[in-house]
N, C-alpha and C positions, 0 to 999 in steps of 0.2 A: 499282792494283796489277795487275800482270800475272804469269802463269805460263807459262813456254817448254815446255814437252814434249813430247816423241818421239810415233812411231805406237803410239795404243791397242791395238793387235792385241801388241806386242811388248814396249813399253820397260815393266821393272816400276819402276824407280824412278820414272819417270813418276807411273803409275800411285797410288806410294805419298805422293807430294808434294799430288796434286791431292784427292784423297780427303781429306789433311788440310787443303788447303784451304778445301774446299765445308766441314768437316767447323767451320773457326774462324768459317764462317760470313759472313763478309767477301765484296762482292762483289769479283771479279777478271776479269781480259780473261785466257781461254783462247789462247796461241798456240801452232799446231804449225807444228813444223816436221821433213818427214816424213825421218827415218834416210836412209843410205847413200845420200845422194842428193849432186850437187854445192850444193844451194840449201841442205842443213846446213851444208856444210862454209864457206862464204863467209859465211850467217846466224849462225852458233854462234859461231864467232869474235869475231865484233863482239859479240857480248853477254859473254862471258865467257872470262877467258883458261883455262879449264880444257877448254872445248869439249866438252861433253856437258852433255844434259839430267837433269834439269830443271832449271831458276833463275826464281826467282821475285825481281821488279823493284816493290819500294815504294819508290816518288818517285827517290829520291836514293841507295839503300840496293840494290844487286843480293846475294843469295842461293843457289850452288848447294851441289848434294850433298842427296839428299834428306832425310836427317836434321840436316841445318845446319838446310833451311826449316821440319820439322817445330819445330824447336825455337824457331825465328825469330816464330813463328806464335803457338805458345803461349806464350811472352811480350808477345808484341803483342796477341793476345786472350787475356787470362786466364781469362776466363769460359767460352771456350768446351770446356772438360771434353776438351781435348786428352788430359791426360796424367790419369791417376784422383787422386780429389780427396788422398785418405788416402796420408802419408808412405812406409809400405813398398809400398805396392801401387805408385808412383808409381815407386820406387827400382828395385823388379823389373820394372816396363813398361820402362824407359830400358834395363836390363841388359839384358833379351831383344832390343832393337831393335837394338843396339849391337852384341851377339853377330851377330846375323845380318850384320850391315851391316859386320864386318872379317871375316869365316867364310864357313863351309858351300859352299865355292870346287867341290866336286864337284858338287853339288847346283844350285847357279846355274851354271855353265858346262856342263852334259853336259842338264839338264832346262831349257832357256830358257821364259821364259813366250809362251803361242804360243793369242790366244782364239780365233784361227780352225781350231785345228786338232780333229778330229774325234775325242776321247778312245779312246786305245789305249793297249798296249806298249810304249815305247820299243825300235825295233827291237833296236837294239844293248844294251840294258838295262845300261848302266856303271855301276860297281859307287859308287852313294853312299848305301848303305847307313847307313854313320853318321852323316850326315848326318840323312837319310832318320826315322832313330832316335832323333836327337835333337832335331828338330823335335815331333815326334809327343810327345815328353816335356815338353818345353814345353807346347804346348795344352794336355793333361792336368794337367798340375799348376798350370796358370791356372784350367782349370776346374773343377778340385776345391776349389781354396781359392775362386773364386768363383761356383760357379753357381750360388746362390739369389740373383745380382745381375741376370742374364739369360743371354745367351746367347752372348757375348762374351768373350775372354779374362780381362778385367777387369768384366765386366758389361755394361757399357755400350761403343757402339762408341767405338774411343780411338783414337792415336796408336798402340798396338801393334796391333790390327786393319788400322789402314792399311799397318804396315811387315809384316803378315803375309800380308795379302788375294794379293800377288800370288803366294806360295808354295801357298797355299789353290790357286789355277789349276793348280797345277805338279799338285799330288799329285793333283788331279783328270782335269788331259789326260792324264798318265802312267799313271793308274790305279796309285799309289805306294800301299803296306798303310798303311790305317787301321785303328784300331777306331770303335766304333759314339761313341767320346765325340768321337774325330777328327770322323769321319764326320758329326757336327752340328754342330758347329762347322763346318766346310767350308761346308754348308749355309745356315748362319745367313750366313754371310760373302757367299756368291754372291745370297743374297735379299737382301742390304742395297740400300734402294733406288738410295745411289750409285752401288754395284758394279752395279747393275741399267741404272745408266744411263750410267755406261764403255762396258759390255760392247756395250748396244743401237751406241753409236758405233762400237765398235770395228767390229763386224760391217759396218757400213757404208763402211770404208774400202777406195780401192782399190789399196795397195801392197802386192808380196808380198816378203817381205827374204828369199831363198833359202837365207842363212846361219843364218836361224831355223829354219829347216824341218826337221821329224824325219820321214824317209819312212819 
């Protein structure tokens, strides 16, 4: 099994593909292939006619869109607690992943996720407020009906922590209003040892995408 993904500093679907991957447990061959470069544009093509990452390549079987692979995943590993065990909880992870993944078009285009940048202001501070709003409503009401499960939207990290972890960066580098129940969650998210060990790579890498950049 392979997984194609963009530069860790940037790409969040990336980001949200491979977290479910390490997460089913399964080993995989990591391949990047670093953004805006011509070596995407000649490699991305030959893997997939949609040309963007991620895609993930079992045997005979190619996979993109990062919620295609999440789901590709947890049917291929049942076991591995992708998605939460019990029917409605299971129902409302897909709905929140799903929202976000056709949505929140201000919030992903004006806030890119960006782990090399040095948490401030958004200079320009564009208005994605409802966005913003209703993210934060989400969390909250994942972790009210679950936090005597842990610390997690659904308790346990899931499939909606992987397709959240990279919004988690946003509202962090942007310094975007939380309250204090946002504000641990965030935390729980960034200590996860995966995201602990994205991030360590990310920092390591040397391309800077200019088009990500919030001065």
């Amino acid at each position: 099994m392979k997984l194609v993904i963009g530069n860790k500093r940037y790409s969040s679907w990336s980001l949200r593909a491979w977290l479910a991957a390490r997460l089913a447990g399964h080993p995989f061959e990591e391949v990047l292939v670093p953004l805006d470069t011509p070596e995407f544009s000649s490699r991305i093509r030959e893997i997939t006619p949609a040309a963007r990452v991620p895609v993930l390549i079992d045997e005979d079987i190619t996979v993109w869109d990062s919620l295609a692979i999440i789901e590709y995943l947890a049917e291929t590993f049942p076991r591995s607690g992708l998605w939460p065990a019990e029917r409605a909880a299971r129902a409302h992870a897909r709905a929140i992943c799903a929202e976000f993944h056709s949505g929140f078009a201000d919030l992903r285009g004006n806030y890119p996720m960006n782990l090399r940048r040095v948490p401030a202001l958004h200079p320009a501070q564009p208005d994605a407020s409802r966005d913003i709003a209703r993210v934060a409503g989400i969390w909250r009401d994942c972790r009210a009906a679950h936090a005597g499960e842990g610390d997690f939207l659904f308790g346990a990290f899931s499939a909606a922590d992987c397709f959240y972890a990279p919004v988690v960066s946003r509202f962090l580098t942007y310094l975007l209003p939380m309250s204090e129940v946002e504000r641990s969650y965030a935390q729980a998210v960034m200590e996860h040892p995966l995201m602990l060990e994205w991030r360590s790579a990310a920092a390591t890498e040397p391309w800077v995408l200019p088009a990500e950049e919030v001065d």
